[in-house]
ZAROZA-617042 format. One record per residue (C-alpha): residue number from 1; residue in one letter; x, y, z. Coordinates in steps of 0.001 Angstrom, whole numbers, m for minus. Layout:
    k  r     east    north       up
  NUM  A        X        Y        Z
...
***
This chain:
    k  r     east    north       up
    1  X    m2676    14660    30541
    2  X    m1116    18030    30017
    3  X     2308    16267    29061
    4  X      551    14225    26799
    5  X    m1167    16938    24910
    6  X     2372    18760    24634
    7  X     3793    15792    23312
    8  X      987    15620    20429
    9  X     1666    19071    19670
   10  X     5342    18627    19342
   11  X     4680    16016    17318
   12  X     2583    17569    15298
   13  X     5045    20262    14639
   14  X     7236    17741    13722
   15  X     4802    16151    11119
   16  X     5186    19410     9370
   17  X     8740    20213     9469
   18  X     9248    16820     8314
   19  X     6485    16966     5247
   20  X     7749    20007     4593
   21  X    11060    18600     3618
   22  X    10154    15684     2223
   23  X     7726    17087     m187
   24  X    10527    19888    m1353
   25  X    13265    17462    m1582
   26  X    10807    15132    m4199
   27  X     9289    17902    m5925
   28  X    13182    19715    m6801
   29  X    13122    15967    m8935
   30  X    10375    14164    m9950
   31  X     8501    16703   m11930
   32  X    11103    17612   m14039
   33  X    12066    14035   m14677
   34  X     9729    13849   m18044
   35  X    11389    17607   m19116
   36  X    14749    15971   m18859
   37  X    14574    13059   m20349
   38  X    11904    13119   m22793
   39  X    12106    16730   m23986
   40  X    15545    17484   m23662
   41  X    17306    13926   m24420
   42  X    14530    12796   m26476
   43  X    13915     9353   m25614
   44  X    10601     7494   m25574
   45  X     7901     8871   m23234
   46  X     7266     4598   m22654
   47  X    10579     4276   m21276
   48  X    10456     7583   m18882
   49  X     7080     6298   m17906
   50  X     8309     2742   m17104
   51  X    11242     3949   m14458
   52  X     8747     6005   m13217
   53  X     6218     3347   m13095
   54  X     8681      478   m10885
   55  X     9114     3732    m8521
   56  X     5737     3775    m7651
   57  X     5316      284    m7892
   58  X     7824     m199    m5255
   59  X     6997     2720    m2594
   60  X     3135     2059    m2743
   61  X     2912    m1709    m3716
   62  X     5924    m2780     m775
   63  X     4142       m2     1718
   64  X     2347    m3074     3624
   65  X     5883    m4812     4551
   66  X     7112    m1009     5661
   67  X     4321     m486     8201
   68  X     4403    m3708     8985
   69  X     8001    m3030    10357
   70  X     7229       24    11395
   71  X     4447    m1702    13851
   72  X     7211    m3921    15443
   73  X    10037    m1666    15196
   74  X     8757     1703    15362
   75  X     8840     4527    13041
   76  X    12369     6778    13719
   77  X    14640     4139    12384
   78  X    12717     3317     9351
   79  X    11740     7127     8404
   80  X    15573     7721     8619
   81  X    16536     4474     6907
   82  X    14625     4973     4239
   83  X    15481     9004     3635
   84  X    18699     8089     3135
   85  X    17884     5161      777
   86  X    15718     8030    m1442
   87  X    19257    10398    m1107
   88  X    21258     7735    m2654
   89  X    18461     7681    m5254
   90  X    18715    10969    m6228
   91  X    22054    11162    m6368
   92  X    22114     8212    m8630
   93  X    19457     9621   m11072
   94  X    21587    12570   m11262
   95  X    24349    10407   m13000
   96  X    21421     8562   m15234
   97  X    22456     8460   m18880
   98  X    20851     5001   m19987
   99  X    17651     3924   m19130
  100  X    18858      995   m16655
  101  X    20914     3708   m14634
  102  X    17353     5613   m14918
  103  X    15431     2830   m13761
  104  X    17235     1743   m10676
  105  X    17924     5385    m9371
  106  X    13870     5024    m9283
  107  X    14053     1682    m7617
  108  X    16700     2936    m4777
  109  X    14257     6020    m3983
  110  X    10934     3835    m4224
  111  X    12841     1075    m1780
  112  X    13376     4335      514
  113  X     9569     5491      368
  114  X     8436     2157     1171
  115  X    10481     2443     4808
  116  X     9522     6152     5340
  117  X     6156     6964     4284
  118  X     3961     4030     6465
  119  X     5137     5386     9516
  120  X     4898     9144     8930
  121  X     1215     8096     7996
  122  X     1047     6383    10948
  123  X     2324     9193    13371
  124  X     m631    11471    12201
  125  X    m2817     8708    13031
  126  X    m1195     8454    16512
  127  X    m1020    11977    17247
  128  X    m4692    13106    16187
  129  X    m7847    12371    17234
  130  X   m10391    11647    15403
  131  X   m12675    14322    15528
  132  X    m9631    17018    14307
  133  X    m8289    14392    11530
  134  X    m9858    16180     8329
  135  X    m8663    19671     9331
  136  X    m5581    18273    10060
  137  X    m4818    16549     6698
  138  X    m6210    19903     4656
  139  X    m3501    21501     7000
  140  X     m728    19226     6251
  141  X    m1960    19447     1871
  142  X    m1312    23305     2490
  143  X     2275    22641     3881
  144  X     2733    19923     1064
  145  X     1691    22418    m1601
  146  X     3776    25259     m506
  147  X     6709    22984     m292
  148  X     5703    21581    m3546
  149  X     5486    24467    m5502
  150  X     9078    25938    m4261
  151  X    10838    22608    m4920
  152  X     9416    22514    m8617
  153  X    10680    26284    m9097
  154  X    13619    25247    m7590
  155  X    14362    22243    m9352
  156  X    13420    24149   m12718
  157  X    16117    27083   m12343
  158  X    18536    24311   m11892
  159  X    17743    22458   m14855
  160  X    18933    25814   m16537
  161  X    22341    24762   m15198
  162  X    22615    20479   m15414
  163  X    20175    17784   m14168
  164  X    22934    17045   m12354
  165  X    22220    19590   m10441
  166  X    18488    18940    m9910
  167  X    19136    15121    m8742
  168  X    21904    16020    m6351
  169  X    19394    18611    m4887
  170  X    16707    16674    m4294
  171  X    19181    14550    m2608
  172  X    20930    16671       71
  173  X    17259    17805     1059
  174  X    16780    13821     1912
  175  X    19940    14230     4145
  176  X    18548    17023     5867
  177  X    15682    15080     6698
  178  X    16857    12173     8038
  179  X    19074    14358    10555
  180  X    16025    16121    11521
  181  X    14282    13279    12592
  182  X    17308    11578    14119
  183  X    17110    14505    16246
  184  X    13818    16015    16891
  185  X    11716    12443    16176
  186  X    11161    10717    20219
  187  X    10945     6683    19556
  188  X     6974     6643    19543
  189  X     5500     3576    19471
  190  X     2934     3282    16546
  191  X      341      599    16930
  192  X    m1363      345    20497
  193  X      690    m2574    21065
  194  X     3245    m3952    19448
  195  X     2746    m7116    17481
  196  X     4776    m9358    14578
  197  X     5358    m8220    10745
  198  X     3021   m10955     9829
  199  X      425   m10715    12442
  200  X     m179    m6950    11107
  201  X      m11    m7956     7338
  202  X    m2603   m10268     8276
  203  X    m4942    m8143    10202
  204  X    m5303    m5397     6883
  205  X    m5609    m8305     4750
  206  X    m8354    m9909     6206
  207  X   m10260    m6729     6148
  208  X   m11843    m6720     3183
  209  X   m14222    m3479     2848
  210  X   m10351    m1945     3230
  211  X    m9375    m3372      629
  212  X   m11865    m3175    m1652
  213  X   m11809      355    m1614
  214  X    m7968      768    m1134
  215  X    m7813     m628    m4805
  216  X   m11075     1209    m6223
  217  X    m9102     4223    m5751
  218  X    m6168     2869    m7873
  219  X    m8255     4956   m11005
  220  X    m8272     8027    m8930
  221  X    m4354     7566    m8900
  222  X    m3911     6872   m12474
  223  X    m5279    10192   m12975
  224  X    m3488    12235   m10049
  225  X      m82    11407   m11669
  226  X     m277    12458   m14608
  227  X      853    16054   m12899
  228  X     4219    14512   m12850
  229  X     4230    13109   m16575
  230  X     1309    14284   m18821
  231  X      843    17761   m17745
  232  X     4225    19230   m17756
  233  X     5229    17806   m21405
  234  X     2142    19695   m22251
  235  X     2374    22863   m20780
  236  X     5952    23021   m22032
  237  X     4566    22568   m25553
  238  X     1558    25201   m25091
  239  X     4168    27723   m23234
  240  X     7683    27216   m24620
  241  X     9606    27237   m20611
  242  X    10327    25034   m18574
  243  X     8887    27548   m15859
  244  X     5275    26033   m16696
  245  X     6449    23456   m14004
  246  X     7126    25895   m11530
  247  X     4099    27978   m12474
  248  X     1881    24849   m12446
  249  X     2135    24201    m8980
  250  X     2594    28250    m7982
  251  X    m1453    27639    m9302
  252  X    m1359    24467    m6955
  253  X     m101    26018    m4076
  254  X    m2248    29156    m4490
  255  X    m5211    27599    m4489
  256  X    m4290    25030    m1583
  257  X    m3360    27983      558
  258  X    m6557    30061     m451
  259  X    m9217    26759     m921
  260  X    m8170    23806     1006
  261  X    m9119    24619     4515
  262  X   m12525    26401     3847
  263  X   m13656    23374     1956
  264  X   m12630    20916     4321
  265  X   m14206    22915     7368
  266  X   m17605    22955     5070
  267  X   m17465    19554     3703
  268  X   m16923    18528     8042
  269  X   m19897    20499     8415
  270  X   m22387    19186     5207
  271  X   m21002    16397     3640
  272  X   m19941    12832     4136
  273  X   m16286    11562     3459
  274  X   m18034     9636      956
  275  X   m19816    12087     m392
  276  X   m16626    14413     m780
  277  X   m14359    12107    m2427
  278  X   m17681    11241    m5389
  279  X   m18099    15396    m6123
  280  X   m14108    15982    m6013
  281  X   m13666    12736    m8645
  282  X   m16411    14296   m10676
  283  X   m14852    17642   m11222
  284  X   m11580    15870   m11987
  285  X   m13186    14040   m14632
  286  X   m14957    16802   m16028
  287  X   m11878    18989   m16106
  288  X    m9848    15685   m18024
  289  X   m12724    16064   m20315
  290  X   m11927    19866   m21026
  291  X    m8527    19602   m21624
  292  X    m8336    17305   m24202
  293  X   m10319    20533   m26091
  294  X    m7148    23124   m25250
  295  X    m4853    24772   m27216
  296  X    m4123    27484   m25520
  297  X    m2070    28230   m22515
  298  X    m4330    30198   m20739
  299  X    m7356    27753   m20777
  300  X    m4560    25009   m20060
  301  X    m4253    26694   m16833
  302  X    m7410    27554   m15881
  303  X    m8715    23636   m16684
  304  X    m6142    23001   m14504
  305  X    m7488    24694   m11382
  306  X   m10551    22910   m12159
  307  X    m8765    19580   m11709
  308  X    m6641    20687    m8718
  309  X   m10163    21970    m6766
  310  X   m11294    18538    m7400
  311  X    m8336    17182    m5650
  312  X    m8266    19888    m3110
  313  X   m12167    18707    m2237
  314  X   m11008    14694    m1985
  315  X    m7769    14280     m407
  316  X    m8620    15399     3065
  317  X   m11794    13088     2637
  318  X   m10425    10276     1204
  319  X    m7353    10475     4173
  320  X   m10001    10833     6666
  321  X   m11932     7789     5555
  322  X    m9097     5461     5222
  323  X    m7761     6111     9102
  324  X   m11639     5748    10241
  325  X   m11353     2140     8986
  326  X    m7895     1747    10410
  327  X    m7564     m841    13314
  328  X    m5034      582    15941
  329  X    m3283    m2327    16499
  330  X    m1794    m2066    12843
  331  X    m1889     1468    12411
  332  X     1236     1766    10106
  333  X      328    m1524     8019
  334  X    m2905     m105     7310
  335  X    m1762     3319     6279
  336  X      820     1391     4512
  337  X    m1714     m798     2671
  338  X    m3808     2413     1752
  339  X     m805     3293     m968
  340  X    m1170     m160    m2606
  341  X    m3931     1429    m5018
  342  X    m1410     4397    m5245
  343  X     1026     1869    m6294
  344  X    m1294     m314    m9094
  345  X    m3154     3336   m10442
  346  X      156     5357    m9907
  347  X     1909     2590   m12045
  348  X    m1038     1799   m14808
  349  X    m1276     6425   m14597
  350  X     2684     6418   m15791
  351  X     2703     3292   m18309
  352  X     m774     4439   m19807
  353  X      107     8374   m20072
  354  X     3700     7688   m21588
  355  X     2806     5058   m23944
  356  X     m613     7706   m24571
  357  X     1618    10432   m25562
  358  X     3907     8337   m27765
  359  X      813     7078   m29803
  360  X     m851    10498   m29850
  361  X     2241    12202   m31009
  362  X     2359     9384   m33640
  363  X     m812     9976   m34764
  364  X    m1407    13727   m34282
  365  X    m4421    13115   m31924
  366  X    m3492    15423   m28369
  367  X    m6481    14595   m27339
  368  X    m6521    10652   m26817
  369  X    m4551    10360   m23616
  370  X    m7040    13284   m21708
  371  X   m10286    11302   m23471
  372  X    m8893     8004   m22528
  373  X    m8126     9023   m18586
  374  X   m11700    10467   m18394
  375  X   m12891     7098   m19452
  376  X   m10884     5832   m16646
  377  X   m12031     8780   m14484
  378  X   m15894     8064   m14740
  379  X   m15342     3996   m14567
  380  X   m13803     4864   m11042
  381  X   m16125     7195    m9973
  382  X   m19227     4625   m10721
  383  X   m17669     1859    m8699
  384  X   m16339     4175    m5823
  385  X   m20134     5374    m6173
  386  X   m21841     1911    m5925
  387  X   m19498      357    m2939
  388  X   m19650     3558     m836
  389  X   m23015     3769     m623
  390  X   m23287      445      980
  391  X   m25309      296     4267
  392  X   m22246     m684     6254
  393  X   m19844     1387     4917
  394  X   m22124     3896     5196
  395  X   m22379     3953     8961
  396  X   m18444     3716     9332
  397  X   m18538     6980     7103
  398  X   m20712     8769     9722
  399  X   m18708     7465    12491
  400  X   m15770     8620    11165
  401  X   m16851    12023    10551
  402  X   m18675    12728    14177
  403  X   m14813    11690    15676
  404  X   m15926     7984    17309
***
């Protein structure tokens, strides 16, 4: 028992050495993607939106067939596989003068999340219990936000320089990753057992309550991405710098590191899962609402914090209610299937806010892309209101939250 619980603990370690570089070596990039491109080269906000759109499409919509290998072949060779895939992505967008070259640098590095990010979802599964999940996620969002935050400040001081720069970043961080876990990652077996590629893509399909909420959630993504597209183009117009991206997620990571583990120790305490994610969707909503009213870049900012709390309140929730319903015997597939609404909102979030912003620049209205996504915001929050408060799913939300 004792060399069991070191060897969650050193795995848990790992989890956050490893998140920790992932999440800098993407966030040196992707936010900065829309500055570069649309702002500085001037092409369409559409066609920025549509590379970014097949990226998601391919991390989060594939991330079934990932854990699904993952489950039969474990998780070290496909985290490492697919870091290096999302180097040579980097490194390609770095080069990206035409929108094709743009569009598969974002297929190479959504190919690579679809091999790495199952089975780091599945390792947390693995290596908590049940009862310690929520405080572990709100944990892990703190590491992600700090490493967030300096990769955006980062990436912006080198965008002083050359995008160049900022791609071939982002992609020696991805390096450094995979070596880590080559060395530091012990071959854990995922699932309980170990079973075929299509037996596990058949046991998360057949589920259906999963899935049924897996792609509710796909409005609560459409409006979660617009950090990467929306919001900086707009507080780079409010502001004048490009340091609004870095200072954006300084806010982020300030309230993460200040917020996010009271709120998920008193939501453990007082609130459902379900309940969480319905009052953190809300706020979002109501904060879309506000800034499609703001002209200033003070109020910009503090709307912002509004929307980020809201997030801050549903992630860990929403994290912990998706691995309740996991089965163990396709732990990876199931956390991989949990990104397919990530992949349908994240996509519709990217297509809808760039082609938003091109017709609201058109027409000198700021304000339709914010009222539109809170349209989107409350239609989500009604139907993730009406299915979780379902008798059954009701009970597996109390289950969850007591530990099983």
């Amino acid at each position: 028992m004792a060399r069991m619980a070191q060897a969650r603990r050193l795995g848990r370690y790992f989890i956050f050495l490893d998140t920790a570089l992932v999440v800098f070596g993407f966030f040196i990039v992707f936010p900065l993607i829309s500055l570069h491109f649309v702002d500085q080269m001037s092409w369409a906000a559409a066609a920025v939106g549509l590379a970014l759109a097949i990226r998601q499409l391919l991390q989060q919509g594939l991330g079934l067939l990932g854990g699904s290998l993952a489950d039969r072949y474990g998780a070290r060779p496909l985290i490492v596989g697919g870091m290096l895939l999302r180097a040579a992505g980097f490194a390609a967008m770095a080069e990206a003068e035409s929108a094709t070259l743009l569009i598969f640098s974002c297929v190479l590095s959504g190919l690579g999340g679809t091999l790495f990010d199952p089975p780091r979802s599945a390792l947390i599964l693995k290596l908590t219990r049940p009862s310690e999940r929520s405080r572990f996620y709100a944990l892990l969002m703190m590491v992600e936000s700090a490493a967030g935050v300096a990769g955006a400040m980062i990436g912006s001081w080198l965008l002083h320089f050359d995008f160049w720069g900022v791609g071939m970043g982002g992609g020696a961080i991805f390096v450094l990753a995979a070596a880590a876990t080559l060395w530091l990652l012990p071959r854990y077996r995922v699932p309980a057992r170990r079973s075929s590629p299509l037996a596990s893509m058949r046991t998360v399909l057949a589920d259906r309550r999963y899935m049924q909420l897996v792609l509710t959630l796909s409005g609560y993504y459409a409006l979660g991405v617009q950090i990467m597209l929306l919001v900086p183009v707009v507080l780079k117009q409010l502001t004048g710098s490009n340091q609004a991206v870095g200072w954006m997620f300084a806010l982020e990571t300030v309230l993460s590191l200040s917020l996010l583990y009271p709120l998920a120790r008193i939501g453990e305490r007082h609130f459902t899962p379900a309940g969480r994610i319905l009052c953190g969707i809300g706020l979002m909503c109501f904060s879309l609402l506000l800034m499609s009213m703001i002209r200033q870049p003070v109020m910009a900012f503090a709307v912002l914090a509004l929307f980020y709390i809201g997030s801050l309140i549903t992630e860990p929730a929403r994290e912990t209610l998706l691995a309740s319903m996991a089965s163990s015997e396709a732990r990876a597939s199931y956390t991989g299937t949990s990104r397919l609404g990530l992949a349908l909102g994240g996509a519709a979030g990217y297509l809808g806010g760039g082609w938003l912003l091109d017709i609201s620049r058109s027409m000198a209205l700021p304000a339709l892309p914010w009222l539109v996504l809170t349209v989107v915001g409350i239609v989500t929050l009604l139907a993730l209101q009406r299915q979780l408060q379902t008798p059954s799913i009701g009970r597996l939300h109390a289950s969850g939250a007591l530990g099983q």
